[in-house]
C-alpha positions as CSV (number, residue, x, y, z in Angstrom):
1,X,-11.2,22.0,1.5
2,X,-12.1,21.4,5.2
3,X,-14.4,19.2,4.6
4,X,-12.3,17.3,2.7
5,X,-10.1,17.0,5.8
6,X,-13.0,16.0,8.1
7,X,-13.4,13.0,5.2
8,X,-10.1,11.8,5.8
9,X,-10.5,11.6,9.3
10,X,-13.8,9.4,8.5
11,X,-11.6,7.5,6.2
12,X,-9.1,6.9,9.1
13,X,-12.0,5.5,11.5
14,X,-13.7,3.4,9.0
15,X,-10.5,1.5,8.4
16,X,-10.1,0.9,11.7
17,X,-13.3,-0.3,12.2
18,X,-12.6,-2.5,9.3
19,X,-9.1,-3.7,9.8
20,X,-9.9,-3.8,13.8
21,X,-8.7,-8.0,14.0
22,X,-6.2,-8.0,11.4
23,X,-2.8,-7.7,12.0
24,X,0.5,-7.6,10.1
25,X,2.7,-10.7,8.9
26,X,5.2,-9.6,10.8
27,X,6.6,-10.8,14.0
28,X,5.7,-7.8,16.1
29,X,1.9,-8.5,14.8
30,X,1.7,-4.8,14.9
31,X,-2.4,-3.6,14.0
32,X,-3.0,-3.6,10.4
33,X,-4.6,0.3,10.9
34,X,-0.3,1.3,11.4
35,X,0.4,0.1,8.0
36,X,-2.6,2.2,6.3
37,X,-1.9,5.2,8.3
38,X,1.7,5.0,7.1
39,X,0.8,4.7,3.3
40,X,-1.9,7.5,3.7
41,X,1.2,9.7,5.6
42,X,3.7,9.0,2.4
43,X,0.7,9.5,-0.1
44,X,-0.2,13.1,1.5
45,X,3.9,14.1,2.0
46,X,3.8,13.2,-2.0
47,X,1.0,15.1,-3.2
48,X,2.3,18.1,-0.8
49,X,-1.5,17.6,1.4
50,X,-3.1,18.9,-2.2
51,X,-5.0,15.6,-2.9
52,X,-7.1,14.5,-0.3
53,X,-9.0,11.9,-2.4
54,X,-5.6,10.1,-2.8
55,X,-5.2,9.7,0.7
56,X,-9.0,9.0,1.9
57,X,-8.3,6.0,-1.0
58,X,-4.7,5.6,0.6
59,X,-6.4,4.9,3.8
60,X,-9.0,2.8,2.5
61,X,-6.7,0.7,-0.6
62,X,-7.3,-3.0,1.6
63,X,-10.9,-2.8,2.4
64,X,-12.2,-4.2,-0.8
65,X,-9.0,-7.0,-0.9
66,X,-8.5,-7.7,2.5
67,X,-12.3,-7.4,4.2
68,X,-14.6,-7.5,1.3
69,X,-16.0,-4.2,1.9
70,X,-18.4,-3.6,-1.0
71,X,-17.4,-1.4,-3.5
72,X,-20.9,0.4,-3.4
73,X,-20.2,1.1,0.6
74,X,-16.4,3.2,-0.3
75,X,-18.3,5.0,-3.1
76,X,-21.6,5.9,-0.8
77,X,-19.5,6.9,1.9
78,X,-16.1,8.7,0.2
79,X,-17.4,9.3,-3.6
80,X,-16.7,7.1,-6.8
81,X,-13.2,9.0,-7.6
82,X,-12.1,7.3,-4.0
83,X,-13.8,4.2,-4.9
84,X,-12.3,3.6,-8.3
85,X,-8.7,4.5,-6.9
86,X,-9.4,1.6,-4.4
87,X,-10.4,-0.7,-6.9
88,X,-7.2,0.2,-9.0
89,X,-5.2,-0.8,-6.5
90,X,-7.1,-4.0,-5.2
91,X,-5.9,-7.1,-6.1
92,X,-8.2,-9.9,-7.7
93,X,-8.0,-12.8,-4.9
94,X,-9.5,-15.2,-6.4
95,X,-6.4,-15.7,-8.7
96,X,-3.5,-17.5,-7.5
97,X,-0.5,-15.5,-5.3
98,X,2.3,-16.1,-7.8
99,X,-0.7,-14.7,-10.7
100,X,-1.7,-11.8,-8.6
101,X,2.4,-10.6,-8.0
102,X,2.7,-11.1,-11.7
103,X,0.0,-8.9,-12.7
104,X,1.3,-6.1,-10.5
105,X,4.5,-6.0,-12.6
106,X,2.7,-5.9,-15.6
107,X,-0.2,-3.3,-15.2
108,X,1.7,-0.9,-13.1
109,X,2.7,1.3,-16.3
110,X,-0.8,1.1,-16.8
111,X,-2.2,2.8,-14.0
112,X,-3.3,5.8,-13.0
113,X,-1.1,8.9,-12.1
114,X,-2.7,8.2,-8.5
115,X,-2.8,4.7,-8.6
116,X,0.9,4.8,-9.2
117,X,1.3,6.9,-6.0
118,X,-0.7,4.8,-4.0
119,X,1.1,1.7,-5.2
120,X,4.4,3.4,-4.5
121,X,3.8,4.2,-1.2
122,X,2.2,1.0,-0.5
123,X,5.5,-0.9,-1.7
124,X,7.2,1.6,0.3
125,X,5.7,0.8,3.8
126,X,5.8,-3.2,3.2
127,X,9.4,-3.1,2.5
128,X,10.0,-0.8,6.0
129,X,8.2,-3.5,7.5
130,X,10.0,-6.4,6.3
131,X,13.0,-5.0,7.3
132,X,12.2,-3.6,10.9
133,X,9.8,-7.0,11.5
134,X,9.6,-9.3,8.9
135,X,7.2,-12.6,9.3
136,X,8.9,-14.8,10.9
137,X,8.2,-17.1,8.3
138,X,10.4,-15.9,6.1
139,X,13.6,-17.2,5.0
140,X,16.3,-14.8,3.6
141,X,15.5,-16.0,0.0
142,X,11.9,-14.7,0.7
143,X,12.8,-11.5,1.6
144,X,15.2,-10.8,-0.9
145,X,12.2,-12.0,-4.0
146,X,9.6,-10.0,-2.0
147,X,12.5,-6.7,-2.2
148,X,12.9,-7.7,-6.1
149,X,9.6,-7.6,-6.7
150,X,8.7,-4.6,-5.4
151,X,11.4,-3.4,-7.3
152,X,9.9,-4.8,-10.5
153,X,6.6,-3.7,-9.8
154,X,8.0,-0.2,-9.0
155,X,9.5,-0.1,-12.0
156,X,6.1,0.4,-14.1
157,X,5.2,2.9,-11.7
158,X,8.5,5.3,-12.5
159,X,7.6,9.2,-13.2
160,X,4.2,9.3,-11.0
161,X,6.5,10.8,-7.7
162,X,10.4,10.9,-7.4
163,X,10.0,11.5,-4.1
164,X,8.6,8.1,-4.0
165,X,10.5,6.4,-5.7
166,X,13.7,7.5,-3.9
167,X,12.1,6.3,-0.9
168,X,11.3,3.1,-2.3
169,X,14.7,2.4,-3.6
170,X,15.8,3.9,0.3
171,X,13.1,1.0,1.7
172,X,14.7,-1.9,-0.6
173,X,18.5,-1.3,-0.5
174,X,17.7,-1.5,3.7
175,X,15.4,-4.6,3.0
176,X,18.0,-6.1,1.2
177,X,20.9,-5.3,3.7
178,X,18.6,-6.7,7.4
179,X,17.6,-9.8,4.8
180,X,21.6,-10.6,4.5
181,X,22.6,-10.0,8.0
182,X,19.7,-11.9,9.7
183,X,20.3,-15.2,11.4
């Protein structure tokens, strides 16, 4: 199991290395590595530290989406159980946003036990982030359709981790209340 833990670790560098220029939408521009080392952090408090695959994948669910890292390279590096869990969760970008957001709400009772996780505690750290510093962007309206979303898409993923999905709901009523009260 140590070595498992010394994987994780790997994990964590590799997206760094990988997300090192990108930054969040939001307007502290905080490093893009803060947002996968949160989701990896709510992914291991889930699984009670039991499921270290989950949360090398956790740290790694962007690479493919966000900086084309090869499928091949997350499977030669982490295994093929971390690899498919990242492709799970990876949206196709070659179909349009509005497409994309659809097709989370409609294959999230689909996925996997761990997929569902993943996505959970995904949703989770992008609704923290849009409340504490959303892109500034956004319009109120924006925020409120991105918290009912991620309510909708949650919504398929229902039974994979209550402790989760508390969170979640936690994350969106908050979203929901900064959205009303900004200027």
């Amino acid at each position: 199991m140590t070595d498992k833990w010394i994987m994780v670790l790997k994990a964590a560098d590799a997206a760094a290395r990988w997300h090192v220029h990108q930054r969040r939408k939001g307007a502290a521009a905080e490093p893009y590595i803060n947002h996968l080392l949160e989701v990896a952090t709510l992914v291991a408090e889930a699984t009670r530290a039991k499921e270290p695959d989950l949360v090398i994948a956790a740290l790694l669910h962007d690479a493919i989406e966000d900086q084309q890292v090869p499928r091949d390279v997350i499977a030669n590096a982490f295994g093929d159980v971390v690899a498919e869990l990242v492709e799970e969760v990876t949206d196709d970008k070659s179909l349009p946003k509005e497409a994309r957001k659809q097709l989370q709400i409609k294959t999230a009772p689909y996925k996997s036990r761990e997929a569902k996780i993943l996505k959970l505690a995904d949703k989770v750290s992008n609704l923290k982030a849009i409340t504490a510093s959303p892109p500034p962007d956004w319009s109120v309206r924006r925020r409120l359709e991105y918290v009912e979303w991620a309510r909708a898409v949650a919504v398929g993923l229902k039974g994979a981790s209550p402790m989760l999905e508390k969170q979640l709901e936690h994350a969106a009523e908050e979203a929901q209340r900064a959205a009303a009260l900004s200027p």
